[in-house]
Every structure is written in C-alpha cells, then in structure tokens.
DOVEXMI-308144 format. One record per residue: residue in three letters; x, y, z of N, C-alpha, C, O in turn. Coordinates in pm, whole numbers, padded with zeros to 5 digits, always signed. Layout:
BEGIN
ALAXYZXYZXYZXYZ/...
***
This chain:
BEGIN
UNK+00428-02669-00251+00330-02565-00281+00188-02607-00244+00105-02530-00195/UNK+00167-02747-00272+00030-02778-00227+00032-02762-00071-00086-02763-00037/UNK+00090-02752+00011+00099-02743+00170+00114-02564+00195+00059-02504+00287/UNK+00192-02508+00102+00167-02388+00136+00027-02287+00108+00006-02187+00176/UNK-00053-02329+00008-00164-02249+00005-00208-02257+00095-00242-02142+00123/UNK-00249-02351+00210-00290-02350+00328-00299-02281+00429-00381-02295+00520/UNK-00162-02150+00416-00097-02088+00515-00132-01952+00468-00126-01902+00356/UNK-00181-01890+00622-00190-01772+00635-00051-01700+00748+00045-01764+00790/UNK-00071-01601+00767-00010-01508+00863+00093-01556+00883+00120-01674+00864/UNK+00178-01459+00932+00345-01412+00888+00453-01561+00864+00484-01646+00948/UNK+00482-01555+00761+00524-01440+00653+00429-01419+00488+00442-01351+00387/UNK+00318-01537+00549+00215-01488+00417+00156-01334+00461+00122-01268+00560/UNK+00171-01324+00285+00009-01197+00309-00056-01169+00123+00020-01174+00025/UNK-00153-01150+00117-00243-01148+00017-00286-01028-00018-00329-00951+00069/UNK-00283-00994-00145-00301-00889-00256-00451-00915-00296-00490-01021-00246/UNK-00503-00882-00335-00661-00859-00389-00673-00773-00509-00664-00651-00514/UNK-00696-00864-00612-00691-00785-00751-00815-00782-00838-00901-00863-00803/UNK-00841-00711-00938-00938-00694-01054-00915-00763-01163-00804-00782-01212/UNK-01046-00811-01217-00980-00935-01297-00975-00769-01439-01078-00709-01469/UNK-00880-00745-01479-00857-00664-01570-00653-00670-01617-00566-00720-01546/UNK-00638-00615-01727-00490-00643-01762-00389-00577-01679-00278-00555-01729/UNK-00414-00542-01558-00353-00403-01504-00263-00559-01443-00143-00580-01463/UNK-00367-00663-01359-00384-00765-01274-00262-00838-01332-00158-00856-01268/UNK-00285-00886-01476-00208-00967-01580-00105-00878-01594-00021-00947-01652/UNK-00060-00777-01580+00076-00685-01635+00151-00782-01472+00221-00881-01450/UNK+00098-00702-01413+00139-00748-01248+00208-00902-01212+00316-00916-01156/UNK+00137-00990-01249+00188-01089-01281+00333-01139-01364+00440-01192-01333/UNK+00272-01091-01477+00420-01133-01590+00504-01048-01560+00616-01094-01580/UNK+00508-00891-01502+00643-00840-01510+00689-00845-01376+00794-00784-01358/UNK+00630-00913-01255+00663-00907-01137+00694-00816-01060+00780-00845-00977/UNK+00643-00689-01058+00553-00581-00975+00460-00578-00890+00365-00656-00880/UNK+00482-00497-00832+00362-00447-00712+00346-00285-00791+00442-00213-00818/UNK+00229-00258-00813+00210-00117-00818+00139-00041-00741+00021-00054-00708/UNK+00263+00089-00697+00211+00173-00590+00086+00279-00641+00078+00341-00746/UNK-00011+00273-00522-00118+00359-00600-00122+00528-00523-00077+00544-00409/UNK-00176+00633-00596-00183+00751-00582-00299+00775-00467-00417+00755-00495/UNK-00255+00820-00334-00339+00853-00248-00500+00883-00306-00597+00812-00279/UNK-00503+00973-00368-00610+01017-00396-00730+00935-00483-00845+00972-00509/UNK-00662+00811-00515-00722+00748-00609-00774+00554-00502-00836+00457-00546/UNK-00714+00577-00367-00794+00504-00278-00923+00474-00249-00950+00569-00175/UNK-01029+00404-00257-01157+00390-00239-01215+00459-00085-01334+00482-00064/UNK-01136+00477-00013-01131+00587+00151-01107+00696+00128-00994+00739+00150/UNK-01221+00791+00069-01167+00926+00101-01100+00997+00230-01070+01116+00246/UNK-01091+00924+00287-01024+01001+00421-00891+00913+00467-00825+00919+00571/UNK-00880+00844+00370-00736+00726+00383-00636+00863+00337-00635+00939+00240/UNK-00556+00852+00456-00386+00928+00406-00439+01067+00377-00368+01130+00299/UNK-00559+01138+00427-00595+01252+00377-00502+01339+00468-00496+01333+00591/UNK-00402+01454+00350-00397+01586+00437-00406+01617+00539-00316+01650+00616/UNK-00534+01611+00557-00645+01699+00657-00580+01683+00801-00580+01763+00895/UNK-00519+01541+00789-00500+01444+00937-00373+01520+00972-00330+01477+01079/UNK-00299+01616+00922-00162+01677+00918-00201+01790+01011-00264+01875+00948/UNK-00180+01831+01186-00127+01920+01222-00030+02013+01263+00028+02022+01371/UNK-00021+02079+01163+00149+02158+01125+00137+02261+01222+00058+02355+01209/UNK+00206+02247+01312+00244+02358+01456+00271+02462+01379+00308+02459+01261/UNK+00249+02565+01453+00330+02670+01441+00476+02682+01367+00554+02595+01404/UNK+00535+02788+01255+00690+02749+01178+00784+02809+01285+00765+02927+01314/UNK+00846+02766+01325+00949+02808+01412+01078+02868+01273+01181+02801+01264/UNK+01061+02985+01179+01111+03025+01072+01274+03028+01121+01369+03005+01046/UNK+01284+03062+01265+01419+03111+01314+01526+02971+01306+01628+02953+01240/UNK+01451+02878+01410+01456+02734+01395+01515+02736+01252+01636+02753+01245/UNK+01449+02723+01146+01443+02626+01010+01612+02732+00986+01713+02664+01003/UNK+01636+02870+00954+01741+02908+00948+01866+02892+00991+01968+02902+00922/UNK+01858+02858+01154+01984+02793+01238+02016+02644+01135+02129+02616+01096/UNK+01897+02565+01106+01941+02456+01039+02020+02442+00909+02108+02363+00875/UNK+01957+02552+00845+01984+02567+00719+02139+02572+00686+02205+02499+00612/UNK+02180+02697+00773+02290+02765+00776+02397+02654+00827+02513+02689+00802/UNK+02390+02555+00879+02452+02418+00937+02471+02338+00755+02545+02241+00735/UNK+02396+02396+00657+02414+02332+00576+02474+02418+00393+02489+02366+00283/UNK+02488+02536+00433+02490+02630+00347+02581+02756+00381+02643+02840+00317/UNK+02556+02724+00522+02671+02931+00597+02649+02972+00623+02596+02907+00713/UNK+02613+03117+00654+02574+03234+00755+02531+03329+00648+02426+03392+00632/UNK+02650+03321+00574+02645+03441+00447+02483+03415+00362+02390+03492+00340/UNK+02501+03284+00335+02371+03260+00217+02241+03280+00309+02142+03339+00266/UNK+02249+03232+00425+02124+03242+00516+02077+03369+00496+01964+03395+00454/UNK+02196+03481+00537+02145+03620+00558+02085+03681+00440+02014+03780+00436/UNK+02138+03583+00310+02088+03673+00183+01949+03629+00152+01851+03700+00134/UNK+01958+03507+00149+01787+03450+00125+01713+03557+00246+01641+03637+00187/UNK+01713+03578+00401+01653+03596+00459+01576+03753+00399+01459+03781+00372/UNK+01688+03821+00395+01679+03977+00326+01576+03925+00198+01473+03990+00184/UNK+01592+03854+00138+01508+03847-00019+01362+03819+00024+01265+03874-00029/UNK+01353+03727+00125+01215+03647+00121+01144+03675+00278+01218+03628+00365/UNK+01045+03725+00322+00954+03748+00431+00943+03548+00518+00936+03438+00462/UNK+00946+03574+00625+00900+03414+00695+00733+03410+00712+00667+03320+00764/UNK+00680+03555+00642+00508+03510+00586+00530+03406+00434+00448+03323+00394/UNK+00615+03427+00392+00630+03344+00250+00682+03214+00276+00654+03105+00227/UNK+00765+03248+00363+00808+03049+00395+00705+02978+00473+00698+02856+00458/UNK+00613+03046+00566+00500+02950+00642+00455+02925+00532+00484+02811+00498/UNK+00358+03015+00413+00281+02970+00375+00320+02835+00259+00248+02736+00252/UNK+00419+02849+00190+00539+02762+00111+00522+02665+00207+00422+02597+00185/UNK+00587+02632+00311+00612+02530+00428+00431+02442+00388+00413+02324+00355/UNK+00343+02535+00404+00190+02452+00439+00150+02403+00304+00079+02302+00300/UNK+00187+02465+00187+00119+02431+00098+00215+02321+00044+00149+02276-00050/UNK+00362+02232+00048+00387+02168+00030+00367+02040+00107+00425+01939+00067/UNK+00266+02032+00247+00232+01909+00276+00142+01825+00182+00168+01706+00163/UNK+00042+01884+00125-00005+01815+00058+00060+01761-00058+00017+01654-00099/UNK+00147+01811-00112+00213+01775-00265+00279+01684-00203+00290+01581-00270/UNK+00354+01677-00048+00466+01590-00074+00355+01389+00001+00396+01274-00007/UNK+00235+01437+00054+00178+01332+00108+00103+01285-00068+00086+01167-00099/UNK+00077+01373-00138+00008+01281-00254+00130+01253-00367+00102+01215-00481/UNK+00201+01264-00345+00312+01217-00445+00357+01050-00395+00418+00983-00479/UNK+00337+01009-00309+00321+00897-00220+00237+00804-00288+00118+00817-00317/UNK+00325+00694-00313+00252+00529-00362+00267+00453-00218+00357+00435-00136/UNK+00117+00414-00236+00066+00296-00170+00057+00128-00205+00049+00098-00324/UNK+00057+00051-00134+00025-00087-00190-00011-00148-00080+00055-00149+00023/UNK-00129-00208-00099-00233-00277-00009-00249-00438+00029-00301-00505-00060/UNK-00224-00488+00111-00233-00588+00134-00352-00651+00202-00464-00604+00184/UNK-00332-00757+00279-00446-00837+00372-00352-00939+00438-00261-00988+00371/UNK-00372-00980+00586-00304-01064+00634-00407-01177+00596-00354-01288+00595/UNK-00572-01176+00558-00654-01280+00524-00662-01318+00421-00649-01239+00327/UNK-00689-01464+00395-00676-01538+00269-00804-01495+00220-00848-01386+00258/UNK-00875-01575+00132-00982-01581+00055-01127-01600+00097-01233-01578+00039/UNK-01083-01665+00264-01200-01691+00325-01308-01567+00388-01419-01578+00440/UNK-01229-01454+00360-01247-01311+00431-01374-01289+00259-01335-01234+00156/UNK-01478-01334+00274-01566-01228+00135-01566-01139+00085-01553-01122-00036/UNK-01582-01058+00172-01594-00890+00124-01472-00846+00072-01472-00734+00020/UNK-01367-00913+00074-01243-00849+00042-01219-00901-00132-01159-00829-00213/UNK-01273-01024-00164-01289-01059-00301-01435-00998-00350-01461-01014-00469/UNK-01522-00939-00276-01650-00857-00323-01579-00765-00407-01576-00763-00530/UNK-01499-00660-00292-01504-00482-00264-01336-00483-00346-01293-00376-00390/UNK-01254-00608-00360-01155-00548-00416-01087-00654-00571-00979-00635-00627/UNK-01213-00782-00615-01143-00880-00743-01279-00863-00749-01336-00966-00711/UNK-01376-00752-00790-01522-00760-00914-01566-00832-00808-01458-00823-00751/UNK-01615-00879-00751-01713-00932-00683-01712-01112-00711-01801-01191-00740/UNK-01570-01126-00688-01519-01316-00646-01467-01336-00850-01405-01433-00895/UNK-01524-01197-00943-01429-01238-01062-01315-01249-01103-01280-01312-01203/UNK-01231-01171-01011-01082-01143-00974-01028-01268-00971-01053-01381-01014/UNK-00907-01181-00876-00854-01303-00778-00755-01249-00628-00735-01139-00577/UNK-00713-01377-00597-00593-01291-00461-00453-01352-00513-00456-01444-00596/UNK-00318-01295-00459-00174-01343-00469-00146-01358-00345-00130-01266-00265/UNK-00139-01487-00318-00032-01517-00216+00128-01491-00185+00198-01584-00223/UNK+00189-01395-00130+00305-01335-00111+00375-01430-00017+00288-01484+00051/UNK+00506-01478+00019+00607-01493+00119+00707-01404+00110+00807-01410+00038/UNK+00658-01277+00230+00746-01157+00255+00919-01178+00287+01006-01092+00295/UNK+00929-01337+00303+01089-01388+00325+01123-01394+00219+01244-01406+00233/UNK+01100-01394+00095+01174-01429-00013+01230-01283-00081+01326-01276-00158/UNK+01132-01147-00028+01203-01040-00071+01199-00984+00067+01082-00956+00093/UNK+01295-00950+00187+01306-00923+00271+01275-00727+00253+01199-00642+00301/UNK+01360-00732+00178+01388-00591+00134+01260-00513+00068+01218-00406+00112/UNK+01212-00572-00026+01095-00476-00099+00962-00448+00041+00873-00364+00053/UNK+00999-00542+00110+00879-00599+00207+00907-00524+00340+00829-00557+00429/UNK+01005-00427+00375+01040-00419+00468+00960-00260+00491+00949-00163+00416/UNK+00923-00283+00605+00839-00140+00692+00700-00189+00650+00614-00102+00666/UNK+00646-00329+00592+00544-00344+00589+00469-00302+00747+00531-00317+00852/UNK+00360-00260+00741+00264-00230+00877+00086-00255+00871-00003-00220+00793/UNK+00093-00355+01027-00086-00327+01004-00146-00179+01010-00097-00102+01092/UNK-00242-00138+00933-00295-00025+00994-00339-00011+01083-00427-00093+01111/UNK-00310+00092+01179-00404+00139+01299-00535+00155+01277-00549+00222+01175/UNK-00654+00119+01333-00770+00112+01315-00825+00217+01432-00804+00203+01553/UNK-00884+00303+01383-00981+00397+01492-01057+00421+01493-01104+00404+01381/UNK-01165+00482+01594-01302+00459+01594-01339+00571+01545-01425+00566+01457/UNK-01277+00726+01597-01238+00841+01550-01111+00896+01464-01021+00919+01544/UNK-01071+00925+01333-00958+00934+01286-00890+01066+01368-00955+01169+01350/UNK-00775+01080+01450-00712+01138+01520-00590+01242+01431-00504+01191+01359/UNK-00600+01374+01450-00501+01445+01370-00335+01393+01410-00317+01313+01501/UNK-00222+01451+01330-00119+01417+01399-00014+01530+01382+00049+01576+01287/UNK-00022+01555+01506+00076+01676+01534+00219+01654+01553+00287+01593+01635/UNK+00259+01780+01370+00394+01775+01371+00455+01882+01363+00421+01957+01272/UNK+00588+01934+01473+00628+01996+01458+00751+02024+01362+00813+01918+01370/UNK+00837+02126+01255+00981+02058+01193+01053+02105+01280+01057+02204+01353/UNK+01126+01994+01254+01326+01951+01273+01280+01939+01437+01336+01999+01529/UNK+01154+01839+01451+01164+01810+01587+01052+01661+01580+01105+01576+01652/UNK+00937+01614+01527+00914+01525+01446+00844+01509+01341+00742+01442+01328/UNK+00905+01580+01254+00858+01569+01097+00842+01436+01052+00775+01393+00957/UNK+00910+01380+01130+00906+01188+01047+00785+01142+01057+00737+01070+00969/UNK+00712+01179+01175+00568+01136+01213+00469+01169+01149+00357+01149+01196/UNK+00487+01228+01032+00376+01260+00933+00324+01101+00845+00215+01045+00842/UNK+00445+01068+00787+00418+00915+00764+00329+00838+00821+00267+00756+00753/UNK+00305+00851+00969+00192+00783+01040+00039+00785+00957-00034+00686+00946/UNK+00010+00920+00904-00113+00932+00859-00166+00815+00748-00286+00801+00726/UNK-00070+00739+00684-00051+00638+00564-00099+00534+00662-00176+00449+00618/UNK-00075+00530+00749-00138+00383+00839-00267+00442+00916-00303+00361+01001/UNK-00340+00547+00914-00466+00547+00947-00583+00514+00865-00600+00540+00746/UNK-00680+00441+00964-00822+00394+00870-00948+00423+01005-00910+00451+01119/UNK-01078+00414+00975-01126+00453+01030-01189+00236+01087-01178+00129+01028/UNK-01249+00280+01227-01265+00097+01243-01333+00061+01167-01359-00054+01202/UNK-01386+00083+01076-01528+00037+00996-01458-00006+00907-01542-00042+00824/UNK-01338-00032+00855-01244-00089+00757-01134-00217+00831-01033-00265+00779/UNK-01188-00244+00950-01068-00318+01054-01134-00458+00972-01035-00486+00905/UNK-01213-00536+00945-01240-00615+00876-01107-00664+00743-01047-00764+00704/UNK-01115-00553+00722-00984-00632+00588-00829-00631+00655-00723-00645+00594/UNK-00850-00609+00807-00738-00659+00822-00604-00593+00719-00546-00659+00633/UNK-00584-00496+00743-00488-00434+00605-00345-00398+00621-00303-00337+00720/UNK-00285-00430+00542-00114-00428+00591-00081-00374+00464-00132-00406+00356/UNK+00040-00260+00494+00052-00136+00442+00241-00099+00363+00348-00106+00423/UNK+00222-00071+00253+00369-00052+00195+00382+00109+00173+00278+00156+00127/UNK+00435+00157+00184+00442+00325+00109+00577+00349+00099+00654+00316+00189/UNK+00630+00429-00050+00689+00459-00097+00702+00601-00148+00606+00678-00153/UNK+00821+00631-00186+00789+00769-00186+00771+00867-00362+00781+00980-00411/UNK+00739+00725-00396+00646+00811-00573+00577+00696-00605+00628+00586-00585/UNK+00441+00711-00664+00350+00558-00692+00414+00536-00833+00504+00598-00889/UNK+00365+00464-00860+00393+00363-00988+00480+00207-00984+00471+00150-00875/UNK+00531+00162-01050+00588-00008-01052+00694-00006-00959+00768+00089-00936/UNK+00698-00151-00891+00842-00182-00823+00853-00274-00800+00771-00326-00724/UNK+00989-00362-00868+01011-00447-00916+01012-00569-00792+01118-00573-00730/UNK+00923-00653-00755+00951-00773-00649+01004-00901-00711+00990-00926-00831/UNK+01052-00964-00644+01167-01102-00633+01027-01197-00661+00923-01209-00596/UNK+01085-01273-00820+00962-01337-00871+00911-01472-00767+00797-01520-00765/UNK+01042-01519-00675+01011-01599-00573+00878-01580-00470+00824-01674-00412/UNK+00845-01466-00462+00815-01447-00342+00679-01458-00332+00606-01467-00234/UNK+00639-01454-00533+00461-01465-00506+00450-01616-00514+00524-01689-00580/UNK+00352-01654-00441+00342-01827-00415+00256-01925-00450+00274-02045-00470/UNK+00156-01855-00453-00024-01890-00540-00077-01776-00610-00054-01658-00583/UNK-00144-01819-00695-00274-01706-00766-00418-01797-00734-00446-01912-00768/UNK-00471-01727-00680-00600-01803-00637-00712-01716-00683-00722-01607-00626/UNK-00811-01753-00791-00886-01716-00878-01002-01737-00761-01001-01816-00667/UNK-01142-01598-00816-01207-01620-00733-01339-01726-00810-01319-01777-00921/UNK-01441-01742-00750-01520-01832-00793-01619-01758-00899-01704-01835-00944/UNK-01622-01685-00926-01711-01596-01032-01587-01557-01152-01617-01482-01244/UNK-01424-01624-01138-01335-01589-01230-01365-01677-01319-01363-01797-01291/UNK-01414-01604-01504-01415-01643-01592-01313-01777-01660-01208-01800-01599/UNK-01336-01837-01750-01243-01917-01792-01146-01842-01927-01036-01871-01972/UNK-01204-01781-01947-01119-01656-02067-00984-01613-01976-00864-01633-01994/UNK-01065-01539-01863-00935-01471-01784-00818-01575-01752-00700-01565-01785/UNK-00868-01657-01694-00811-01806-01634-00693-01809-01721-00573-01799-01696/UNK-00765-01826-01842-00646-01856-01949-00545-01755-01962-00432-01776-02005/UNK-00602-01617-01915-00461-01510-01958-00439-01497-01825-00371-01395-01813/UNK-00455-01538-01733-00358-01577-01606-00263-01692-01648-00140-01688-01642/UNK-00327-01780-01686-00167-01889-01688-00087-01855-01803+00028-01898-01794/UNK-00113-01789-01912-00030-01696-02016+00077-01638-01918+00189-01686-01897/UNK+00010-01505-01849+00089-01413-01757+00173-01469-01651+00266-01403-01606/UNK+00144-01596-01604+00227-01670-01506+00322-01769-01587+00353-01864-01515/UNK+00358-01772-01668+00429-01877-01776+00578-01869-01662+00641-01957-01602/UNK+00588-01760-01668+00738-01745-01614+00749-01772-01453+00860-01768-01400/UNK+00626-01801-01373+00722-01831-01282+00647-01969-01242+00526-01989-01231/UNK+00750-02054-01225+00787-02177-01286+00671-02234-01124+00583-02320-01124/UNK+00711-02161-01027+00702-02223-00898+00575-02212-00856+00536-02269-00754/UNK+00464-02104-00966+00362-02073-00900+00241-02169-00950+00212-02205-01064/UNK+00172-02202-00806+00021-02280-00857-00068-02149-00898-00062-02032-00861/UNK-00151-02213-00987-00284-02121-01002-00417-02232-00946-00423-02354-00964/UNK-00499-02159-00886-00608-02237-00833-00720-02147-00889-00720-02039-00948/UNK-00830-02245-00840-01000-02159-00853-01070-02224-00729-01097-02339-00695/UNK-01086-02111-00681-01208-02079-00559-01317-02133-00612-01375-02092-00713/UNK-01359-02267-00517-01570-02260-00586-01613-02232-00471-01563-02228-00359/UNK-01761-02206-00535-01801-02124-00436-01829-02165-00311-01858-02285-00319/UNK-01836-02126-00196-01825-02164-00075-01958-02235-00042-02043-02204-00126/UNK-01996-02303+00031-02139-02390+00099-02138-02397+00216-02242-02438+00268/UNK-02039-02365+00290-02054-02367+00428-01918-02280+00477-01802-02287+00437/UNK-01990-02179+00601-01946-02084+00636-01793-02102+00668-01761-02219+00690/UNK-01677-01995+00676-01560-02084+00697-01472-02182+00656-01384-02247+00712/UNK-01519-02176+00546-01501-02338+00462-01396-02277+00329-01453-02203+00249/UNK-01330-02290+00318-01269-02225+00114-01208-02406+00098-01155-02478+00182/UNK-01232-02422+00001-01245-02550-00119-01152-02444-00291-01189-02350-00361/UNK-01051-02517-00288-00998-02499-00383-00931-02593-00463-00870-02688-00412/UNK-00938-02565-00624-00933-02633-00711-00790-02605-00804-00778-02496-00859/UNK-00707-02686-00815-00574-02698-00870-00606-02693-01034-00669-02778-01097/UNK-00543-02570-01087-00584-02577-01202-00452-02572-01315-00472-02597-01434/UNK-00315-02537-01262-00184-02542-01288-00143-02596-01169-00023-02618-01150/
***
C-alpha cells in the first residue's frame, strides 16, 4: 500500500469528497452514491436541452409495437389515442427519463490537481479516495472520460434508429472543465451502490482536514482492514504532494 499511493492512471482513479457525514456514510458502508442530474455544480452538465428529438416517425413506433403486442391491440390503442398525443408524450418524457439518472464523478488526477480539492473537499478540508477499478471490474464498467468541448454540441436522436445515443449527453462538459480531467459512471436511478470493499485503496485527507474529522474517518474506515489513511500538508513547491501516514 505504501507503493501504491504513488500511482495514478489506469486502473487508479480518485473521488473528491466533502468533509461532511454523507463522506463518512460512504466510507463505512462501501458505496458510491449516484447523484441527481440536476443537483451537479454545471448547469449545463447532462442538460435536456442537448437532446435533438427528430421528427416521431408515429407509423414507425406502431410497426414496432405490434412486433410486440399484435395487430389487434395496435389498431385499438391507435383508434383511442391521436399521434398529436404520442409526439407530445414521446417529448415530454426525455426529460424525466435523463433526470431520473445517477451520476458519479471521478478524476483520473491525484491530489496534486488543486482546484479539484478547492471546488470539490471544502477547500483542501475534505479529502480524495483512491479507487483500483480491477478489484470491482463490474461496478466500474462503462466508466468514460468526458468529452470536452469548446462549444456544447446538440445530439441528434432519432427512435428505433439511435435512441441509445442519448446517453452521450452524460459525457458532455464544456472545455473550461477539461482541467479536472473527469471520468464518468451513470446509472439508471441515483442513489447508493454497493462497491467491492477491496477496491478503495487510500483515503487521503486534504491539508486544511481537521483532526476531529480525521478521527471519524478512521472510525468509518475500521472495516477495511487494507486501507491507509494519509494527510496532505500543504504543498511548498509546485508539483510536489508530501504525504503523511496517519493509519
């Protein structure tokens, strides 16, 4: 473990947390929690907006349907309901089904990256988790860097021809965020999910992390046997992270 804090990029990657109990739940019950689009610090992260829904090909969606239901039921829904009622149904469920969507945020950069223990552990009071994405192959899998753009680009989807490509919008950021370097989980409802207690590898406290908290970090880490806890001091020369073994 003392040789692995050392290590960045693949199969490390780093979490960035608030020194608050949300941080400490996270820890002891060995979770990642997915967060609610809307509640991202990027208003324009995963927004809607980026969704261009072609034209409904209503006739289309019926041939499909009926592949899954019959001819008979097709014809009766069709008689009941106008295809002005299914476009507008069709548009107004993109948004419900893109914000029902949990996120979880990563960094391929350790601690040496500032702004990322500024803007996301209180300003260095926090801390970061060191992950090895090999130890849970599975929870970890479809991880992605985000695409970074200079202009955020809409994404045109047509259904039952590529509806899958809506997902893309979860990996857009605008370049002014390419700095944190950000690598991307999404799921398809936010809240807890359970990761392989192996896989987190360090807790590395930042240099403004209290000694109160400290203490209900190594409380919250009791259980996994394998993990160091460190403390960040503060840096003196550029490039430089100096860390202190504290479990």
């Amino acid at each position: 473990m003392f040789e692995e804090i050392k290590k960045a990029g693949k199969p490390y990657v780093f979490r960035y947390r608030n020194d608050n109990d949300f941080t400490l739940d996270e820890i002891k019950g060995s979770y990642i929690y997915f967060q609610k689009r809307e509640l991202l610090n990027d208003p324009f992260d995963s927004t809607p907006d980026l969704v261009d829904l072609k034209n409904i090909n209503v006739e289309k969606l019926y041939t499909a349907f009926e592949k899954l239901v019959g001819k008979e039921k097709v014809e009766f829904i069709a008689k009941k309901i106008s295809n002005k009622w299914i476009e507008e149904n069709v548009r107004d469920s993109i948004p419900k089904f893109i914000n029902k969507q949990g996120i979880a945020c990563f960094s391929m950069l350790p601690g040496i990256n500032m702004p990322l223990l500024a803007n996301y552990a209180n300003n260095h009071k926090g801390l970061y988790l060191q992950y090895n994405i090999d130890f849970d192959s599975d929870f970890f899998k479809g991880i992605r860097l985000m695409n970074y753009q200079k202009e955020l680009k809409k994404i045109s989807i047509e259904l039952l021809d590529n509806e899958e490509d809506i997902f893309e919008i979860f990996y857009l950021k605008q370049e002014n965020w390419s700095y944190e370097q950000e690598l991307r989980l999404v799921r398809e409802e936010f809240g807890k999910y359970h990761v392989n207690r192996k896989a987190l590898r360090n807790i590395i406290c930042g240099y403004n992390c209290s000694e109160d908290y400290i203490d209900k970090v190594l409380k919250a880490n009791e259980l996994n046997k394998h993990v160091n806890v460190w403390k960040m001091e503060k840096p003196t020369e550029q490039n430089r992270l100096k860390l202190d073994l504290i479990k």
